[in-house]
C-alpha positions, 0 to 999 in steps of 0.5 A: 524450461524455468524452475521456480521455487516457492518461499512460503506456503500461506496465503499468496504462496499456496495462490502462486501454486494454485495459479501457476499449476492451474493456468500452466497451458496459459503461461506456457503459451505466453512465455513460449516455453515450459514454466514450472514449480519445482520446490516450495520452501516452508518449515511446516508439513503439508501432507494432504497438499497436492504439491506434498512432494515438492516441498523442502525446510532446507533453503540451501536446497534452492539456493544450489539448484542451478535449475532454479530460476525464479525464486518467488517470497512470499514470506513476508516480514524483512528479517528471513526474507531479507537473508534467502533474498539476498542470497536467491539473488546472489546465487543468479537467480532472478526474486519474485516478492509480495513483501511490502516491508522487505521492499520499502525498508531494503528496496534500493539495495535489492535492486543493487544487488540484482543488477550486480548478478544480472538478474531481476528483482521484481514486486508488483504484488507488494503495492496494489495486491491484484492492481496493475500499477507498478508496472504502468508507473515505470512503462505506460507512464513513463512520457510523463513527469509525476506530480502525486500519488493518492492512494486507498492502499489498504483493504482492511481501513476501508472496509471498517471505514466503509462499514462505520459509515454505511452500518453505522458501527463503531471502530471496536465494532467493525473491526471485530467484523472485519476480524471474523470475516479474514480481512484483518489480523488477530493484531491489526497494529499493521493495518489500522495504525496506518503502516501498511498503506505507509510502506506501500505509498513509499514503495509508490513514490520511489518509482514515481520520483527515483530515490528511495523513500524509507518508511521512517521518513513518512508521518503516519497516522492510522483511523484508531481516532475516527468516530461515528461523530467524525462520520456523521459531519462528513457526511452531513457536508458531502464527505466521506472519510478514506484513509490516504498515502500521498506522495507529492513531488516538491520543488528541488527533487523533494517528496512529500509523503505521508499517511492520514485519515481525510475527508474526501469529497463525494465527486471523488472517485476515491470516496466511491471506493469501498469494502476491502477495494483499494484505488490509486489516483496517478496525476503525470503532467501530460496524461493528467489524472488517472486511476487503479482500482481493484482488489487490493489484497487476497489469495488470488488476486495477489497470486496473479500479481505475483505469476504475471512477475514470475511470466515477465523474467521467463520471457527473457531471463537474461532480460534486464527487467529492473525496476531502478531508484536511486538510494534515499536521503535524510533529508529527501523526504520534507513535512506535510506541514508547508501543505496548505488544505481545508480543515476537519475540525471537531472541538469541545467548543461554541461556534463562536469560539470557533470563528473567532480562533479559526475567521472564516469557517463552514459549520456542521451539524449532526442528530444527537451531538451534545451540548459542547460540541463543535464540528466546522470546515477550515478555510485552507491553511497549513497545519501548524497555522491550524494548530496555533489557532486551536490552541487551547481548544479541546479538540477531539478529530482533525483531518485534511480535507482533499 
């Protein structure tokens, strides 16, 4: 039999219950064997929970038991988390986490620490929510060399992305909505400020290029600044706007990685990606370009991530089932700004102003603009060589365009 305990009884904790008591004949049968919740840790009191009986406010409590196998996190953040991780695993027993944050700022010492005790510590749910991609990275993919990472790795940015854009709401607007509807935070600084999607895509690279990216390491920049103007000329020129991570290998063991609004064509796939949807785009040099698409985020979705873990470690507990990077590096992670791209520009200027800064441009046009403004494509250029151009240019928006 393998005990598993539960660390938080929120939304991915009280789903991991729900699934593994639910589906328990199923998870039975694929394991060979019996899997069972023996504890769910959480300083709150659920007196009408059906799982009323299994539940302690004491860790140590788990951390004794030596019938405890699998400890699963769900707690989130990377101050409590990081201490019951680090002694769960101390202690032999294999973690279990959806914790973006733990993993991206303390991933490569956890893995450490596992592989000293022997056990595993896996985070499937911590990228893709209910999306398979981990796991493809480190085994389906494994005959390739990865190129790049382009990810929608947030619910939330999307659906108010996708909500400007086919509502025709302001930001206030669609957040408000997305607010009333669960999908984002009473604080949404996490979300829309990029640095969700910014721990999830540092996650993403460290297993595609195996060495610790840390979340301090990569340029974030979230969609607080997009317009219904900025919609508008995307979509006059076949654009719609995503929030993006990328990681790209460079030259010499180097990462490129960081997160921004872009312009993403509509022959992409990516730009058909909508509401709280999340997709990552994989490019290996023998598979080419694959894609991961699904829920990036919910009660259930996630708990499925998570169980399908906790099924890996008791088919074999004594398994190594590591996933392994090597430590990170100051000056591991370089600039986007030797990146050289089209450009998004919307600007307090004429179009002729515009030509003469910037040579040669495309020109958008939307109803309503006012007198003054300006909106154009860039021919490709790096973002310094953009900057020098506009300089001086009062300038309202600019993005990448992929």
């Amino acid at each position: 039999m393998v005990n598993v305990a539960i660390l938080g009884f929120g939304t991915v904790g009280s789903g991991v219950a729900d699934v593994l008591t639910r589906n328990s004949a199923v998870i039975d049968q694929r394991v060979d064997g019996l899997v069972r919740l023996k504890y769910i840790l959480d300083v709150r009191d659920f007196p009408d929970s059906p799982y009323k009986d299994l539940f302690v406010k004491d860790f140590s409590v788990i951390e004794n038991d030596p019938e405890v196998d699998v400890v699963v996190e769900t707690i989130g953040g990377a101050k409590v988390a990081l201490d019951f991780t680090q002694r769960a695993l101390k202690a032999g027993k294999s973690v279990v986490s959806s914790n973006k944050e733990l993993v991206a700022t303390h991933g490569y010492d956890l893995l450490q620490l596992a592989k000293e005790h022997g056990v595993s510590y896996l985070f499937e749910a911590s990228v893709g929510g209910g999306i398979p991609i981990l796991r493809p990275l480190t085994a389906c993919l494994a005959a390739n060399e990865l190129d790049q990472i382009t990810g929608i790795l947030n619910g939330t940015t999307n659906y108010i992305l996708t909500r400007m854009i086919k509502a025709g709401l302001s930001f206030d607007q669609a957040l408000k909505e997305a607010q009333a509807n669960g999908y984002a935070e009473q604080d949404p600084t996490a979300d829309v400020d990029g640095h969700d999607a910014c721990r999830k895509i540092c996650i993403l690279a460290a297993l595609a290029f195996g060495q610790h990216v840390y979340p301090d390491q990569v340029p974030t920049q979230g969609i607080r600044g997009v317009t219904l103007a900025d919609v508008a000329y995307a979509d006059s020129c076949g654009y719609k706007i995503k929030l993006l991570g990328r990681a790209i290998r460079e030259p010499e063991g180097k990462v490129c990685a960081f997160v921004a609004p872009h312009l993403v064509s509509c022959e992409n796939p990516l730009a058909g990606v909508e509401d709280v949807f999340n997709a990552i785009a994989v490019t290996g040099n023998a598979v080419g370009d694959v894609m991961f698409y699904g829920r990036g985020a919910g009660k259930l979705p996630t708990a499925s991530a998570v169980v399908a873990d906790v099924i890996d470690i008791a088919k074999d507990t004594k398994r190594d089932h590591h996933n392994q990077w090597g430590p990170g590096a100051p000056d591991l992670v370089v600039s986007p700004d030797g990146l050289t791209s089209r450009w998004y520009v919307r600007a307090q200027t004429t179009m002729d102003q515009a030509r003469l800064a910037c040579g040669e441009i495309q020109p958008l046009a939307r109803a309503g603009a006012p007198a003054g403004e300006a909106a154009f494509l860039t021919a490709p250029m790096t973002e310094p060589q953009l900057m020098d151009r506009l300089a001086g240019m009062e300038v309202g928006s600019r993005f990448r365009v992929l």
